[in-house]
N, C-alpha and C positions, 0 to 999 in steps of 0.2 A: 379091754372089755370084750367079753365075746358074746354079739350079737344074735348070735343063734341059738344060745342056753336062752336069752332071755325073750326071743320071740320066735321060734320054731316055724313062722310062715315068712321069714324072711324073705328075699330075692337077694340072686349074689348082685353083689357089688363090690367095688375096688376096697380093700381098706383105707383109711386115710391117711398112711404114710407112704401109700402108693399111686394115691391121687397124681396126673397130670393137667399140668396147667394147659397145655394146647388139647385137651381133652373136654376141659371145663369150658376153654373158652368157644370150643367151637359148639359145648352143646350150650350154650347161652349166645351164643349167635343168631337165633332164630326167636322169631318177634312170639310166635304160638307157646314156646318152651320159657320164653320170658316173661310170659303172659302167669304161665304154671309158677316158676319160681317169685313171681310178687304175690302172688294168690298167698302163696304157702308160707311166706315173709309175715303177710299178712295175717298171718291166723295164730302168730304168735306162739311157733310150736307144738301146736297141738295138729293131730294127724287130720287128713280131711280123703276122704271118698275120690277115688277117681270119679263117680259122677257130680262131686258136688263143684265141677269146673266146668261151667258153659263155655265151651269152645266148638266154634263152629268148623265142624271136621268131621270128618266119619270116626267111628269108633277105630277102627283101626288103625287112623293116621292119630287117634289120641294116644293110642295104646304105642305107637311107635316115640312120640315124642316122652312120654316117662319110661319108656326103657333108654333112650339116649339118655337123658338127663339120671338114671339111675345108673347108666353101666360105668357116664362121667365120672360119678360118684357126688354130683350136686344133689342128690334126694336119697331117700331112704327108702324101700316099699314095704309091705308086707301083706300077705295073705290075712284077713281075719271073717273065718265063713265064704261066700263068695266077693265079697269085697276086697279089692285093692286098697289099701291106707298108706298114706304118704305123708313126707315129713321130711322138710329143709337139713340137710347136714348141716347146718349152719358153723356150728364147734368144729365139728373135722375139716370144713371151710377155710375156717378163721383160724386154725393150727397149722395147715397147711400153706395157707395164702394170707394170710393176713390184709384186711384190709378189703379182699377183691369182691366180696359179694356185699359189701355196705357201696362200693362205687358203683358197683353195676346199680344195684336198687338205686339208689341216691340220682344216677342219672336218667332214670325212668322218667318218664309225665305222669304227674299223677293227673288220673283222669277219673270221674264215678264211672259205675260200674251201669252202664245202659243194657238194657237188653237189645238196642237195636245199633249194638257197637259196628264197627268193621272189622274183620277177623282180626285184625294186630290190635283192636280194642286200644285204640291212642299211640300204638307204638309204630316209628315210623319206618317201613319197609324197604325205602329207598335210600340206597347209602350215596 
């Protein structure tokens, strides 16, 4: 499928038969980018704003963590207007790893969504 016929504000990303696993895993290493990929789990596929993630960071440490997690090839982006919209690979994920993004989620805490979270919002920072 060629992603750029059907969205023209794409951002490049890996294709998914080019996907690396030590690329994934290190951009899901980090409790902020795991924070993003349960968000986006969460929403059951449908695309979501870069601002509609409360994460407590400067904008441009938000803007660095969905280029990792895009260049990984764990997310999707695309331009529409001046909006960023995102979207789990979940399929190119699950063809290429099987299995790997239902573990990672599955071992999350599920925790509600407070506004007065800690940045890792439940997720535990110290290995």
């Amino acid at each position: 499928m060629d992603h750029d016929q059907d969205c023209p504000g794409l951002l490049p990303e890996p294709p998914a038969a080019e996907l690396k696993l030590v690329c994934v895993l290190h951009a899901l290493a980090d409790p902020m980018r795991l924070r993003i990929v349960a968000e986006l789990a969460g929403a059951g596929g449908d695309e979501l704003n870069c601002l509609a993630f409360e994460l407590p960071v400067t904008k441009s440490t938000m803007t660095h963590h969905f280029r990792v997690l895009r260049e990984a090839g764990v997310i999707r982006q695309h331009r529409r207007g001046t909006s960023k919209m995102n979207t789990l690979r979940t399929e190119d994920l699950a063809a290429r790893f099987p299995g790997l993004l239902e573990a990672v989620l599955a071992a999350l805490p599920h925790c509600p969504r407070d506004a007065h979270a800690t940045p890792a919002a439940g997720l535990e920072t110290n290995c």
